[in-house]
N, C-alpha and C positions, 0 to 999 in steps of 0.2 A: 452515602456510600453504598447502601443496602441497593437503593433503586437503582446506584448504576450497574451493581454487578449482576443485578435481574436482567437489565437491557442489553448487557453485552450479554451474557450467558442466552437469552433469548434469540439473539443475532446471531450467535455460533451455532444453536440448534436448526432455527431456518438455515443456514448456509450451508449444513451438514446435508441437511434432507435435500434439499435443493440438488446439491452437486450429486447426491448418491442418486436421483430419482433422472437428471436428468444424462445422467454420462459424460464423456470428458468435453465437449462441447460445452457443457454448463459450466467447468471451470475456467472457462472465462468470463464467464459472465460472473460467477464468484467472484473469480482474481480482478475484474472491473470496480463490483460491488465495495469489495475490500479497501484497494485504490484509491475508491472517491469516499469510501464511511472510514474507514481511518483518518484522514484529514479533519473531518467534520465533526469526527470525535471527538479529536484533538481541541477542535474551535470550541464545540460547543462546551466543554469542558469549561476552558478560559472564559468561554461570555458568562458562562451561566454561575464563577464566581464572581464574576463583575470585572475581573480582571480585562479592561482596553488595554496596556498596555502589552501582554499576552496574544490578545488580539492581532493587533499590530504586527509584533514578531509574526505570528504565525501568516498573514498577510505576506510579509517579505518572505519567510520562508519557501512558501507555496511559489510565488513569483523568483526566487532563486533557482528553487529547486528543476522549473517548469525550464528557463533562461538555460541554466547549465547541461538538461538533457537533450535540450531541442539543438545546443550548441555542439554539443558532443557529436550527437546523431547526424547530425550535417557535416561535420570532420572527418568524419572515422567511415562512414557509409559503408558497414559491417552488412553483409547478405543475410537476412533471416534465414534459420535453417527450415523453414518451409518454401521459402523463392518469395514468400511474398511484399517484401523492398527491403531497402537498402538503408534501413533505418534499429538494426539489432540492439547494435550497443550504445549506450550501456540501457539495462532496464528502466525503462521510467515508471512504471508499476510496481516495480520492487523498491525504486528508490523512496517513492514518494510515500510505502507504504513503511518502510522504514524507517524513514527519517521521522514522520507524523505517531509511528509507533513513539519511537522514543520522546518525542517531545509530550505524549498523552502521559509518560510514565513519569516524566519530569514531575508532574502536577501532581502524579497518584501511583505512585512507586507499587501500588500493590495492586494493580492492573500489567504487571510485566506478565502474570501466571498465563493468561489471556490473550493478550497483545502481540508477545513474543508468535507465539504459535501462527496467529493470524497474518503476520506479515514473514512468517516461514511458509505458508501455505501460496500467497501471492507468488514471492518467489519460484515455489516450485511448479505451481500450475502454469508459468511462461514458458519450461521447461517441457514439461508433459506434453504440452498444447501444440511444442513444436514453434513458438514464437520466438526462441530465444536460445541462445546457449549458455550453458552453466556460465559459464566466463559473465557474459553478459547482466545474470541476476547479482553473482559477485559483485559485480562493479557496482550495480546499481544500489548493492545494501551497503559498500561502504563509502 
């Protein structure tokens, strides 16, 4: 437990310096980062108790979650509030960052102090960024 919460707490300090060093352009590259290392967090979590069936789930999850935004996003064809397409709502960066939040905390409940924060930060940098409206990260976190 010791070395995980070295390597998250390490990930949150590059992320920090990162976004501060580079300006709001780098939050997306954060809120990317976040996106695809929260899921993976999640994973490697589950492998690395041995847990395939863990695995698994998180496999269908990912493939759900991907199915249901891509599905939305073609329905709803919501205008980014920058013009650049027709693909707003709901967040898939927030969703996926929340959804994989919560399934890391299933496994290690005392990674929420952490987690939580991380995929509030996803959220709001869609916002900031001008990719997204509030509405939009809402949906996407529940």
């Amino acid at each position: 437990m010791k070395q995980a919460r070295a390597v998250i707490l390490s990930f949150a300090v590059s992320m920090a310096v990162v976004a501060h060093a580079g300006g709001v352009q780098t939050w997306g590259h954060v809120s990317d980062a976040l996106a695809i290392g929260l899921p993976l967090l999640a994973a490697g979590n589950a492998f690395g108790k041995g847990d395939s069936e863990g695995v698994k789930e998180l496999t269908y999850t990912l493939g759900a979650t991907l199915a249901a935004t891509t599905a939305l996003k073609s329905l709803i064809h919501e205008q980014r509030p920058d013009g650049s397409g027709n693909d707003s709502f709901p967040s898939g960066h927030t969703l996926h960052a929340v959804t994989f939040t919560a399934i890391a905390i299933s496994y290690v409940p005392q990674l929420a102090i952490v987690l939580v924060p991380f995929a509030l930060l996803v959220a709001a940098s869609r916002v900031v960024l001008g990719l997204h409206y509030p509405t939009d990260v809402l949906a996407g976190a529940v």
